[in-house]
N, C-alpha and C positions, 0 to 999 in steps of 0.2 A: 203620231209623226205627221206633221203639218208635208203639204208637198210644195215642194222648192220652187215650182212657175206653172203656170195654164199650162205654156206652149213655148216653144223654144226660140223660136222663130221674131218674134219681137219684143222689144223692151218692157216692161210691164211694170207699171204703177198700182199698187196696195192703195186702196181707199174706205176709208170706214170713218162713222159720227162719233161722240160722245155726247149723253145728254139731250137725246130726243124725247124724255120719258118725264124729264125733269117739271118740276112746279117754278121754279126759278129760273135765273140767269140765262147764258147764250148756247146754243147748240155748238160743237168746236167738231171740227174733220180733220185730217189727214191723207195727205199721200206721200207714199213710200215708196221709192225705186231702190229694190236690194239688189245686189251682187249676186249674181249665180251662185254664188260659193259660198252665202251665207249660211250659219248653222248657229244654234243657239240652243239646247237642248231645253229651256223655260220658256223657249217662247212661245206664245199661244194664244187664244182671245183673251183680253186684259181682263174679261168677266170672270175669269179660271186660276188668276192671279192674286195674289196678295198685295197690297202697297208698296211693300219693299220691295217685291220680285219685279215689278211695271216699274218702279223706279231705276231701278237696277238695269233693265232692258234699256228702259229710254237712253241713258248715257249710251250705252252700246250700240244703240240703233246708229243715234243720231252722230256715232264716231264713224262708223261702217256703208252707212246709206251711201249709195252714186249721189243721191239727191233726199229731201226730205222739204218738207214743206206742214203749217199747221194755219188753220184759219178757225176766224168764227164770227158769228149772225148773231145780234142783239137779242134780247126777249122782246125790245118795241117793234123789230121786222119779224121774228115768230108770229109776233099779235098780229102785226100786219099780211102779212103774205101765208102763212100757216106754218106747222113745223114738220112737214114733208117738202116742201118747196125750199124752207130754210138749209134743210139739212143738204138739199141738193147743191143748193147755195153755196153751204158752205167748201163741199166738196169740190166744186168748181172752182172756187178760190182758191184753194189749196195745191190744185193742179196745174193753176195760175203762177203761182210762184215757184215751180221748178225748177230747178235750174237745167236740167236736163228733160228735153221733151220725150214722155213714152211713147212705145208705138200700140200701148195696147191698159188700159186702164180696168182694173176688175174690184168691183166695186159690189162691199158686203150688204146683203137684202136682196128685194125684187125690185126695184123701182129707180130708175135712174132718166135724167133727160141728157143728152148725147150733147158731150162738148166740144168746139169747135169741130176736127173733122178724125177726133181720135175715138176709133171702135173703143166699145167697153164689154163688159159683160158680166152681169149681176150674176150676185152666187148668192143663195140663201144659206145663211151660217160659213159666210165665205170666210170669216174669222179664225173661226175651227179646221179652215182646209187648208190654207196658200198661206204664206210664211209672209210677203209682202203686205196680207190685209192686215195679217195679226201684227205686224209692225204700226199699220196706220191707227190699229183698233188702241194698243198701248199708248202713240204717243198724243191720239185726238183724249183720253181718259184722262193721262197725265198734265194733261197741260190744262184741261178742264179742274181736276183737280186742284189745281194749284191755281186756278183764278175765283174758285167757290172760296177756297181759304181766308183770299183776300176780301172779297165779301162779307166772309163772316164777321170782320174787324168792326165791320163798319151796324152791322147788324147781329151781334151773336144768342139771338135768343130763340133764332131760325135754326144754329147748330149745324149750319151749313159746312164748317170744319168737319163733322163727321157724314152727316146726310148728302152733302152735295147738291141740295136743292131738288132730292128724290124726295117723293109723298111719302115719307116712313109716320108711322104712328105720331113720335116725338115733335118732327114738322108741322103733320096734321091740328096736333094737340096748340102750338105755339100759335097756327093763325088761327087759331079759334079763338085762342087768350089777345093777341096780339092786331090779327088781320093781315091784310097784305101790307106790302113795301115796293118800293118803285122798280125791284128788280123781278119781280113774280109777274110768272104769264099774266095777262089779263084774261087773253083768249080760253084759257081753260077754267074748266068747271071746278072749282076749289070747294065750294061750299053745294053745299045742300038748295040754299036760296042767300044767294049773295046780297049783302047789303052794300047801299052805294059808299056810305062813311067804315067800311072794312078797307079801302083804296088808301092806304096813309100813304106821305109821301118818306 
């Protein structure tokens, strides 16, 4: 049973990433301001979820939320700025476009750098705890998802339709046959001893 707010006393914004772990594409955040009264007996960290069930929440969310908000950070500012900074990035964005300002932002991990002048407070596995992250965790995954999709069109022998731009064997296996493409980290270590003609556009 997830619990329904930190604290009672101020508005609280749900913040969590998708795709900080990813070989590919952009890191995407979320923040989520719920209703005191929200109840959802599937909801949970999107990792705990199936496709249908996170799709299925997202409509729900996004009908229920006070506010909702979704952003995200290229793989060319990943490379650039890292993807800890990114992700913080993106979560800032995201709290950027609220339309309602919280008085209290709790944000899943250990690591956050403090936005304008709204306290926050990292929760590690804050996903698993508070109702508002596991809202942000579901719809940063889903809308992630649904932009690898579109990627894949364009590249499908990545099989980013299923992998999502995660290191799974089959990924592995393709940039070894294939190499990178202009949507894959640079910044990370992909190969063993990367070659400079593996870079295809």
């Amino acid at each position: 049973m997830l619990n329904p707010f930190f604290q009672e006393q101020l508005l609280e914004a749900g913040c969590d990433e998708a795709g900080r772990g990813c070989f590919a594409g952009p890191v995407f955040a979320s923040a989520v301001i719920l209703p005191k009264h929200f109840f959802h007996p599937l909801l949970n960290d999107s990792k705990q979820l199936a496709e249908e069930e996170r799709n299925e929440l997202r409509i729900i969310i996004e009908k229920e939320a006070i506010s909702f908000a979704v952003a995200s950070i290229s793989h060319r500012e990943i490379d650039r700025i890292n993807i800890l900074q990114a992700s913080v990035k993106a979560m800032h964005v995201s709290v950027s476009r609220l339309t309602v300002q919280p008085g209290l932002l709790l944000i899943d991990g250990n690591y956050f750098r403090k936005y304008k002048r709204i306290p926050h407070q990292c929760i590690v596995k804050g996903d698993a705890t508070y109702s508002a992250i596991a809202a942000a965790s579901i719809l940063a995954k889903t809308y992630r998802d649904e932009y690898m999709k579109k990627l894949h069109e364009e590249f499908p022998h990545y099989n980013w339709a299923c992998n999502k731009g995660y290191g799974t064997p089959e990924h592995r296996r393709a940039l070894d046959e294939y190499g990178l493409c202009k949507y894959h980290r640079k910044s990370w270590r992909l190969f063993q001893q990367e070659q400079p003609e593996l870079f295809n556009n």
